[in-house]
C-alpha positions as CSV (number, residue, x, y, z in Angstrom):
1,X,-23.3,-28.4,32.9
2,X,-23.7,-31.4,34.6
3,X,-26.5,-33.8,34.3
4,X,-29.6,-33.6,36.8
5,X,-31.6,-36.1,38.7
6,X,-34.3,-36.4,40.9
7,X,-34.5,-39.5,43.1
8,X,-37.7,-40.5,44.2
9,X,-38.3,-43.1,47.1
10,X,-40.6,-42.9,50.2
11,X,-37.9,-44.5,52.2
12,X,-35.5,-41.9,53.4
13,X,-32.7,-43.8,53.9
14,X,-32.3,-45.4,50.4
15,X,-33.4,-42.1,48.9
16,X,-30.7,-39.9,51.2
17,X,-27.7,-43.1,50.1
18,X,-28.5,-42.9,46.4
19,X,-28.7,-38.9,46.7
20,X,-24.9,-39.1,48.5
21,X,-23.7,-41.8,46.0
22,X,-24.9,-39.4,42.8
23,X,-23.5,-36.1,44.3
24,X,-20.1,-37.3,44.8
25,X,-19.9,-38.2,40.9
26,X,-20.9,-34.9,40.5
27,X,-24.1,-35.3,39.1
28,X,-27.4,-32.1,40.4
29,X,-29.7,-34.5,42.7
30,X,-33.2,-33.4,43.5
31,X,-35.2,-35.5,46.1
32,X,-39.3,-36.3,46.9
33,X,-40.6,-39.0,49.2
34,X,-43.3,-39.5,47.1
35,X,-44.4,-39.4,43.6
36,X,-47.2,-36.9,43.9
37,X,-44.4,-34.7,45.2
38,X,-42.0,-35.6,42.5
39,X,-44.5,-34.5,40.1
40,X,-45.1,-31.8,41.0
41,X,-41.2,-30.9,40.9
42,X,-41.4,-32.3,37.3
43,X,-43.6,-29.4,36.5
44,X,-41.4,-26.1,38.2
45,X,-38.0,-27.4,36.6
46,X,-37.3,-30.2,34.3
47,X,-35.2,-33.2,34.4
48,X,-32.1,-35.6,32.6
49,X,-33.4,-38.6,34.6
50,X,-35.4,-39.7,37.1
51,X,-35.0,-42.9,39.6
52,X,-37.8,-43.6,41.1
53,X,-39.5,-46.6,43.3
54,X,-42.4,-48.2,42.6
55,X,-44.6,-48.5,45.7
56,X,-45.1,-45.2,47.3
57,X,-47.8,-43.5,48.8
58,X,-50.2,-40.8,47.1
59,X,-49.2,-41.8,43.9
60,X,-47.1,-44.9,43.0
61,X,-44.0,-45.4,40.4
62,X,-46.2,-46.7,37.5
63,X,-48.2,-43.8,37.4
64,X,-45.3,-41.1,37.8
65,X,-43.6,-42.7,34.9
66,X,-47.0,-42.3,32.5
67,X,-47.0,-38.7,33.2
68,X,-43.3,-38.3,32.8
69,X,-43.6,-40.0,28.9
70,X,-46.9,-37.6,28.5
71,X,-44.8,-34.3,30.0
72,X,-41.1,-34.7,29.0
73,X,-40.9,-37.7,26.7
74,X,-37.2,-36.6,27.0
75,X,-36.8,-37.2,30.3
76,X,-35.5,-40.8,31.0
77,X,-36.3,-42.9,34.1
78,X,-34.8,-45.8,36.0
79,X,-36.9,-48.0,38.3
80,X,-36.5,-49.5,41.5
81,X,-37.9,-52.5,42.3
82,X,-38.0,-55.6,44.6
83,X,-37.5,-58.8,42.9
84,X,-40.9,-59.7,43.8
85,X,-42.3,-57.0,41.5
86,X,-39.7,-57.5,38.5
87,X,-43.5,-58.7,36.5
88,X,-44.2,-54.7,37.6
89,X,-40.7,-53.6,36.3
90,X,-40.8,-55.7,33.1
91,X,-44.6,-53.4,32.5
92,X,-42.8,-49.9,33.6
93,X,-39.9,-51.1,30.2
94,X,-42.8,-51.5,28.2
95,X,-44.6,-48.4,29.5
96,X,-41.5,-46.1,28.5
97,X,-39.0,-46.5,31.7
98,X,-35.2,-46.9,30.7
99,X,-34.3,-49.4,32.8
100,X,-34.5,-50.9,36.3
101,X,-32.4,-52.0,39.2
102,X,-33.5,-54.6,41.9
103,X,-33.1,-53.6,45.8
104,X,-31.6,-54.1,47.9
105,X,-29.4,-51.5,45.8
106,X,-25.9,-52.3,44.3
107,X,-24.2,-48.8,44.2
108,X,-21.8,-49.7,41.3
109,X,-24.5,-51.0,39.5
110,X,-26.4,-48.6,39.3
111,X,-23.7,-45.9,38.3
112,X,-22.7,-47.9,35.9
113,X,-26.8,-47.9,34.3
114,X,-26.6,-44.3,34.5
115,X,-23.5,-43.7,32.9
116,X,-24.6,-46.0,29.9
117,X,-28.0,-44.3,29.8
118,X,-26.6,-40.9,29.6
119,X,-23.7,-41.9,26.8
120,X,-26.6,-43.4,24.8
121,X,-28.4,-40.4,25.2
122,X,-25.6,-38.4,24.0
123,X,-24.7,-40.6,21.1
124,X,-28.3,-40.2,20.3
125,X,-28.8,-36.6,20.6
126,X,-25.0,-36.0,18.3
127,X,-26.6,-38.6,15.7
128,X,-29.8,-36.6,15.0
129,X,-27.5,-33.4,15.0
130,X,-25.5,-34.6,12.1
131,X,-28.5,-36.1,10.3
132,X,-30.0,-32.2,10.4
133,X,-26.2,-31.0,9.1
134,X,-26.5,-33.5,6.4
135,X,-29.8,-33.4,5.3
136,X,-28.5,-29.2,5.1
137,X,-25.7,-29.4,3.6
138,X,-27.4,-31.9,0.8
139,X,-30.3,-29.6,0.3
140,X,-31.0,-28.1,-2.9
141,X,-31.3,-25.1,-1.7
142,X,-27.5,-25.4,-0.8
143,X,-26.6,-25.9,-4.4
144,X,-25.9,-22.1,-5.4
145,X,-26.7,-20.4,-8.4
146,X,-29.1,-18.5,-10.3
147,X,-28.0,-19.3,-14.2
148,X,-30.0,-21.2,-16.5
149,X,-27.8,-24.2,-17.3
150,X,-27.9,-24.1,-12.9
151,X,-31.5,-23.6,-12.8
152,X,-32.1,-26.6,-15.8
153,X,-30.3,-28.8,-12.9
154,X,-32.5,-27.9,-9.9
155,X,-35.1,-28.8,-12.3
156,X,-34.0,-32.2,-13.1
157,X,-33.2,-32.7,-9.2
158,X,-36.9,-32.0,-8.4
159,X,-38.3,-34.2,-10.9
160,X,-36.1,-37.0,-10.0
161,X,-35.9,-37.0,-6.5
162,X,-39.2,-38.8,-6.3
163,X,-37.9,-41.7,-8.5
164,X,-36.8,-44.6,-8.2
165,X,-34.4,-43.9,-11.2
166,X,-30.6,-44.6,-12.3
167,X,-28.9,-41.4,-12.4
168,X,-26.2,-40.5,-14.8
169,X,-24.3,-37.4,-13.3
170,X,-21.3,-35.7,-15.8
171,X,-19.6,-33.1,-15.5
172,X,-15.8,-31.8,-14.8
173,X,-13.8,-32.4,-11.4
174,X,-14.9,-29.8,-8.6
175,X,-18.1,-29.1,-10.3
176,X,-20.2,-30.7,-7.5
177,X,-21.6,-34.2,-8.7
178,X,-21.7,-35.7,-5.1
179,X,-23.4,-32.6,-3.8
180,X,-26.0,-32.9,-6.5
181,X,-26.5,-36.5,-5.6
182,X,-26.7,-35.8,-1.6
183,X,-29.6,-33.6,-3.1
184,X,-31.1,-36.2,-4.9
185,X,-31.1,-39.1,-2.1
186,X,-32.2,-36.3,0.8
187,X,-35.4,-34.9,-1.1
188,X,-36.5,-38.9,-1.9
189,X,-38.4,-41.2,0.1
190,X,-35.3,-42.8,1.2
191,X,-33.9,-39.8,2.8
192,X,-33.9,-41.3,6.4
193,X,-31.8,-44.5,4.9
194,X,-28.2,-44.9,4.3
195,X,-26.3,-42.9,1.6
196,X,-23.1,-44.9,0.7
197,X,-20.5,-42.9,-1.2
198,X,-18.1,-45.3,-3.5
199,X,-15.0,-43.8,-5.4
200,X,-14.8,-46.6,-8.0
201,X,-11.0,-45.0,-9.1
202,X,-10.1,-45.2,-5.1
203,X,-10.6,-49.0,-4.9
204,X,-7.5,-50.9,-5.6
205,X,-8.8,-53.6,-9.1
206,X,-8.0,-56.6,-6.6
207,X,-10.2,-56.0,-4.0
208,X,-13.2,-53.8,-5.5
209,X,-15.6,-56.7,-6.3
210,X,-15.0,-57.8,-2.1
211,X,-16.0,-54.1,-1.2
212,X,-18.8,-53.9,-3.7
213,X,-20.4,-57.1,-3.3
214,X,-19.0,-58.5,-0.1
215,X,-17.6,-61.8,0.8
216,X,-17.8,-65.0,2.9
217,X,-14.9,-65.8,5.6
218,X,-12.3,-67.8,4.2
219,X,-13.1,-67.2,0.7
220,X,-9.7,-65.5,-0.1
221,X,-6.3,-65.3,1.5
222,X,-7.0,-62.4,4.1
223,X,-10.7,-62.6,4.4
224,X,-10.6,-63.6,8.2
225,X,-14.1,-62.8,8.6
226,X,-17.4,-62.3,6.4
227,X,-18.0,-58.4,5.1
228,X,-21.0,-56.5,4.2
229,X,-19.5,-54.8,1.3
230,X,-21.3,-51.7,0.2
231,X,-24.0,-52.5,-2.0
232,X,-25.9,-54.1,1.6
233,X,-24.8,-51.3,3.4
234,X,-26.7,-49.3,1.2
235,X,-29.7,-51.2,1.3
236,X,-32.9,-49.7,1.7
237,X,-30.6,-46.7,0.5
238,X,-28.9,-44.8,-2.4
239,X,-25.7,-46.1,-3.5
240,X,-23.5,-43.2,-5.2
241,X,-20.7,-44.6,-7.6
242,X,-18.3,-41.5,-8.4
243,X,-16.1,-42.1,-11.4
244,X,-17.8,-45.5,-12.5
245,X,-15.8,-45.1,-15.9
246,X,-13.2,-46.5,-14.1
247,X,-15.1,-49.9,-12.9
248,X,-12.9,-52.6,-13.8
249,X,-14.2,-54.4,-17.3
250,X,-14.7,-58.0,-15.6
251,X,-17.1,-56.5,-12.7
252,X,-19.3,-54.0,-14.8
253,X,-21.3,-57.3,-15.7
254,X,-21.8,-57.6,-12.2
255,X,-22.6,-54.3,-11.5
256,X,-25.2,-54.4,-14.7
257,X,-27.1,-57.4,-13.0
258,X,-27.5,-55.7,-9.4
259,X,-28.9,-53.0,-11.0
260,X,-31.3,-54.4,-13.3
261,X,-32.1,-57.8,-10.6
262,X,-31.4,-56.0,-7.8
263,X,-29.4,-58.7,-6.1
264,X,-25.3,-59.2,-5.5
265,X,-23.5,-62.5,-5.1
266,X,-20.8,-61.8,-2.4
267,X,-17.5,-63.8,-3.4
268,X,-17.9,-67.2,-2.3
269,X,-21.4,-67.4,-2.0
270,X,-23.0,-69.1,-5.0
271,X,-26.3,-68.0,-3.8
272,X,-27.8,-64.3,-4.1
273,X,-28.5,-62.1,-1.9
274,X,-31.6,-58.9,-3.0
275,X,-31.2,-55.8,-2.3
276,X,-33.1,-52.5,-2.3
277,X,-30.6,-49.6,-3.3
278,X,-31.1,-46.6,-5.8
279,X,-28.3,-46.3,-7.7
280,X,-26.5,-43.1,-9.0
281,X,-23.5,-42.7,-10.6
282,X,-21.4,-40.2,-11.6
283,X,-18.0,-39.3,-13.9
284,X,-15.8,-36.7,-15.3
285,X,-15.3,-38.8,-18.6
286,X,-17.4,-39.2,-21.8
287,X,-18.7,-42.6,-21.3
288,X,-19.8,-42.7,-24.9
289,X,-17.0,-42.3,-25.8
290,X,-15.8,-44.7,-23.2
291,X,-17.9,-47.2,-24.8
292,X,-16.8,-46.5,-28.7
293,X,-12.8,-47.3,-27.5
294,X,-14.0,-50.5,-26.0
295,X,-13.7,-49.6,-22.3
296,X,-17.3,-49.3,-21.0
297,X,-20.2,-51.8,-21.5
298,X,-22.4,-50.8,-24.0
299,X,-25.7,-52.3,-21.7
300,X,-24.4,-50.4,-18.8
301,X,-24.1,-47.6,-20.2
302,X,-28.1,-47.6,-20.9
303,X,-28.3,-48.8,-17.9
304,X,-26.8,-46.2,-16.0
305,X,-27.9,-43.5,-18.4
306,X,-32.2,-43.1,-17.6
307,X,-31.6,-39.8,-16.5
308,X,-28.6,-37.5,-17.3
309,X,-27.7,-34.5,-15.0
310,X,-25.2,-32.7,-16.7
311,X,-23.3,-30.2,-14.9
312,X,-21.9,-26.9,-16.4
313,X,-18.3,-25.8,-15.8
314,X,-17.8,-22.2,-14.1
315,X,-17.1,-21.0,-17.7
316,X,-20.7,-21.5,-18.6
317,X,-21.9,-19.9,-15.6
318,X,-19.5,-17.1,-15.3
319,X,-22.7,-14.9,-13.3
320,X,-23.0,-17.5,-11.1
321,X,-19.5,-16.9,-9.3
322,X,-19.9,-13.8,-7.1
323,X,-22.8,-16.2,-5.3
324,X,-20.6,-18.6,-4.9
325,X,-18.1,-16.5,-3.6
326,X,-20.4,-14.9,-0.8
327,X,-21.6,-18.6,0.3
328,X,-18.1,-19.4,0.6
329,X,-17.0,-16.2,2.7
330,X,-19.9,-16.4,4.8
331,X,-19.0,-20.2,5.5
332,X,-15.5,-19.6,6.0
333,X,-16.3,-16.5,8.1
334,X,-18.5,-18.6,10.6
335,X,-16.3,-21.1,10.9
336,X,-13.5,-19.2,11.7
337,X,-15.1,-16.7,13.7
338,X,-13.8,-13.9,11.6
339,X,-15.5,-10.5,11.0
340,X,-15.7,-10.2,7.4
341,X,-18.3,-9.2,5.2
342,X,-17.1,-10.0,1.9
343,X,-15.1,-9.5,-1.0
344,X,-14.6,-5.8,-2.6
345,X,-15.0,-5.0,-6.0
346,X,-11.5,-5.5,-7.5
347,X,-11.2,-8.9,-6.2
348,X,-14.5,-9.9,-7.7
349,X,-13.2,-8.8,-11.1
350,X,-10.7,-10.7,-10.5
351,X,-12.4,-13.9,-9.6
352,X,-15.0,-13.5,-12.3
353,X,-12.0,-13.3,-14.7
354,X,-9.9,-16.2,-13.4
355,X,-10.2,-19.4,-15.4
356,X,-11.0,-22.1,-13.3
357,X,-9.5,-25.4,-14.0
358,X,-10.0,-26.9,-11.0
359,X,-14.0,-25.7,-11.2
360,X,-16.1,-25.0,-8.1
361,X,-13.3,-26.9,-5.3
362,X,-10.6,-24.6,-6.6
363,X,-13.1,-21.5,-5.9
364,X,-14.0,-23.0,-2.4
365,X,-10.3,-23.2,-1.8
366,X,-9.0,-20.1,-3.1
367,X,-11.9,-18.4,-0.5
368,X,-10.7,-20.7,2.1
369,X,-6.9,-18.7,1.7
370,X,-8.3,-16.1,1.3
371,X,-10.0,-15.7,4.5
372,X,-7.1,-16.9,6.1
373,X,-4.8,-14.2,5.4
374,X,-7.8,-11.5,5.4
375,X,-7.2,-8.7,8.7
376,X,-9.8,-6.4,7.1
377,X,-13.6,-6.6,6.7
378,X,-13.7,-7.2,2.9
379,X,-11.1,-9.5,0.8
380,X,-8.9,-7.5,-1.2
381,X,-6.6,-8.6,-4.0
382,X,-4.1,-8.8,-2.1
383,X,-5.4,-12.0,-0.3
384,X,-5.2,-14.2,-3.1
385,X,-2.2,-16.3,-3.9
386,X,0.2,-14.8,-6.3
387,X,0.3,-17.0,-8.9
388,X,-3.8,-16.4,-9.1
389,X,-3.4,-12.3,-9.8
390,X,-0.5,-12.7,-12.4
391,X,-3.1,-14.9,-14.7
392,X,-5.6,-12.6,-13.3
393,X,-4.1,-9.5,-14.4
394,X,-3.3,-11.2,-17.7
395,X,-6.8,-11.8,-18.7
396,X,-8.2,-8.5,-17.0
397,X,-5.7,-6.5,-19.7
398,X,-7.9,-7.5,-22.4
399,X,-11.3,-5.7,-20.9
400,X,-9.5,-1.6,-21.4
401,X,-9.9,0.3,-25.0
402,X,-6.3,1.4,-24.2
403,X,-3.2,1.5,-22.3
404,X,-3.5,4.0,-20.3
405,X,-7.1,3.0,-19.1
406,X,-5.4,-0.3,-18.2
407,X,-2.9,1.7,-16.4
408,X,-4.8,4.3,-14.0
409,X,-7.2,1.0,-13.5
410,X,-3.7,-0.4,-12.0
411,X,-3.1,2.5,-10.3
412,X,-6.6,2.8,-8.8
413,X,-6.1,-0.5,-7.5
414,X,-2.7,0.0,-5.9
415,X,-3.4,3.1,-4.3
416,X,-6.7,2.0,-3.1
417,X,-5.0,-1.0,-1.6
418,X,-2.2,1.1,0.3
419,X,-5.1,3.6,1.8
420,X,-6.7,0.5,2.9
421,X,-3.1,-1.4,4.6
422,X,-3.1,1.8,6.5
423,X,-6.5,3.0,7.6
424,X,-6.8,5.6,5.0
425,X,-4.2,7.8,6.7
426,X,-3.5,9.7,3.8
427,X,0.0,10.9,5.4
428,X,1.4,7.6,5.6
429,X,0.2,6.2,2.5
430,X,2.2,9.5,0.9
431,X,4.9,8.6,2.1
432,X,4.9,4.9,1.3
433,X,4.1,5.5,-2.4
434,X,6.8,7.9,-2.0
435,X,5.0,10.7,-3.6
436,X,3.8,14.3,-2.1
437,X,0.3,14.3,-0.1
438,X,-1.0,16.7,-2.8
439,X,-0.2,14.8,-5.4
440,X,-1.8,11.6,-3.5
441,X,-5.0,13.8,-3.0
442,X,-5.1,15.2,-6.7
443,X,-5.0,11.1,-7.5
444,X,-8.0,10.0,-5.2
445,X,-9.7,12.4,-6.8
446,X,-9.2,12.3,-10.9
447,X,-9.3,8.1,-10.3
448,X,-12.1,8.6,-7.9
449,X,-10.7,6.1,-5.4
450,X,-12.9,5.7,-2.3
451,X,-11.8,7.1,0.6
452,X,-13.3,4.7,3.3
């Protein structure tokens, strides 16, 4: 939809030019020869931007603009103005006008303020966007699960978030130690300032003190030009350090004096620089442990260890899965437009069952599949990978008093799943199984498979 303006000026000829000039870039032009008149427009239909004169009868530029900002703060406005008012002008910026453009009128010039106005706009409008995604994706509310080592950690969340506190967050791979510190950072007083995200095990040993701390120009072969590093792009911020156990030795002295000074020495500055960051960490390792073989400071360990968020493993929260299943179905399902409305029974067995290694990013993937391949409105068996329902029918074996409970469980499920490949039609199941319709009825019945 393209962009609409309303082009105010008392003088019909400049008003008609810039109307011609706007419509053949294809923007929706609206005109008044006054700004009374323009108001009044203002108020039937709204507005992306409004150019507008200064002197004009019944009611002049200055005082359209201050009931646009009361109206439609949203609406932006360009002025027009003879050099001899630019003191006028430089009042209508301060007032809450965009910009301005001096007459007599440059064409290009003033496309080219409108087109920058409306990209900033955009940029703007995409910006806040992502800032609600994030701050929803990093609620607590998105962490799932009802458990009570789960509902422990949304305790320890709530209570921290309003800190100022070094966070220690363990736990397995996949188990979700970013998205618990997302939670943190977004329900603290910082949530409006930068969250910086730093895989300590991604950073090659050479260069991770330059992207930590920063460094002046010339300081090293290949520093061309000064950096930031992280720790000041995190200012005023949280600064998240995943897998810290596998901080180099030489910089976690370093690392143990911007936390506890709160200032970094970039390389090549022999002056430091403060900074305001909260700092959370996080690893898959036992740092104690980490710390008895010789490979972790002992200090930092304290340091880093005020508060520690433990997070359980899917093993120890087993009755948490089939909620994490149905938030992952009904993510996948949105984003791939896809009418399905869950997982059916057997599969959830089968989930619940399956030993996760990979913790809750192996689950998020397997869903991910899973909705991929699924043509019918729940997730059957049949669309998880292979390799999952071999180990998954190895462990479900265990849960029957006997082998032939195991065995019409099996059969339940296969006939249940060829009745659903073929809408149920009863005949042409029969005949795939390869056994007489009778005896498929007598079967639905005695195994009480559903028939829908």
């Amino acid at each position: 939809m393209p962009d609409k303006i309303l082009v105010v000026d008392d003088e019909q000829i400049i008003r008609e030019s810039i109307s011609y000039i706007l419509r053949k870039e294809g923007y929706t032009v609206g005109e008044a020869d006054n700004g009374r008149a323009a108001y009044e427009k203002l108020k039937i239909e709204s507005y992306d931007l409004v150019i507008t004169d200064l002197e004009m009868p019944e009611m002049k530029g200055i005082e359209l603009l201050d009931r646009i900002v009361q109206m439609n703060p949203e609406t932006s406005v360009i002025i027009i103005t003879a050099y001899g008012s630019l003191e006028t002008a430089i009042t209508a910026l301060r007032t809450g006008a965009n910009d301005y453009i001096l007459k007599p009128i440059e064409f290009d010039e003033l496309l080219v303020k409108i087109r920058r106005l409306f990209e900033h706009k955009k940029l703007a409008l995409e910006n806040q966007y992502l800032r609600r995604e994030l701050h929803r994706e990093a609620s607590v509310s998105n962490l799932v699960g009802t458990s009570a080592p789960m509902q422990s950690v949304f305790d320890l969340i709530n209570r921290v978030s309003a800190t100022d506190s070094t966070i220690l967050i363990t736990g397995r791979s996949g188990t979700g130690k970013e998205l618990v510190a997302k939670a943190i950072h977004f329900n603290s007083k910082r949530k409006e300032q930068p969250f910086i995200t730093v895989n300590c095990g991604a950073i090659p040993e050479t260069l991770i003190e330059s992207e930590l701390f920063g460094h002046k120009k010339g300081s090293f072969t290949g520093a061309v030009a000064d950096k930031m590093g992280y720790f000041k792009a995190a200012d005023s911020g949280t600064l998240f350090l995943d897998e810290v156990s596998e901080m180099p030795m030489q910089l976690q002295v370093k690392l143990l004096r911007a936390i506890e000074q709160k200032e970094i020495t970039p390389v090549g500055m022999s002056s430091s620089i403060l900074v305001d960051v909260r700092f959370i960490a996080a690893t898959n390792r036992d740092l104690q442990k980490q710390v008895a073989s010789g490979h972790f400071r002992e200090d930092l360990f304290y340091r880093l260890n005020v508060v520690d968020i433990k997070l359980p493993s899917l093993a120890e929260r087993k009755e948490d899965i089939p909620l994490l299943v149905d938030h992952f179905v009904n993510k996948f399902r949105q984003e791939m437009r896809k009418d399905i409305q869950g997982v059916d029974n057997t599969a959830m067995q089968f989930l619940i069952q399956h030993e996760w290694k990979g913790e809750i990013r192996e689950l998020e993937n397997v869903i991910e599949r899973a909705v991929i391949f699924c043509n019918e409105k729940f997730i059957s068996i049949n669309d998880l990978p292979e390799f999952f329902r071999i180990g998954s029918n190895m462990e479900l074996s265990s849960n029957f008093s006997s082998l032939e409970s195991a065995m019409n469980n099996l059969e339940r499920q296969y006939i249940h799943s060829e009745l659903r490949k073929h809408n149920f039609n009863k005949e042409i199941t029969a005949q795939t199984l390869k056994i007489s319709l009778p005896t498929l009825y007598r079967r639905i019945k005695d195994l009480n498979i559903p028939q829908e």
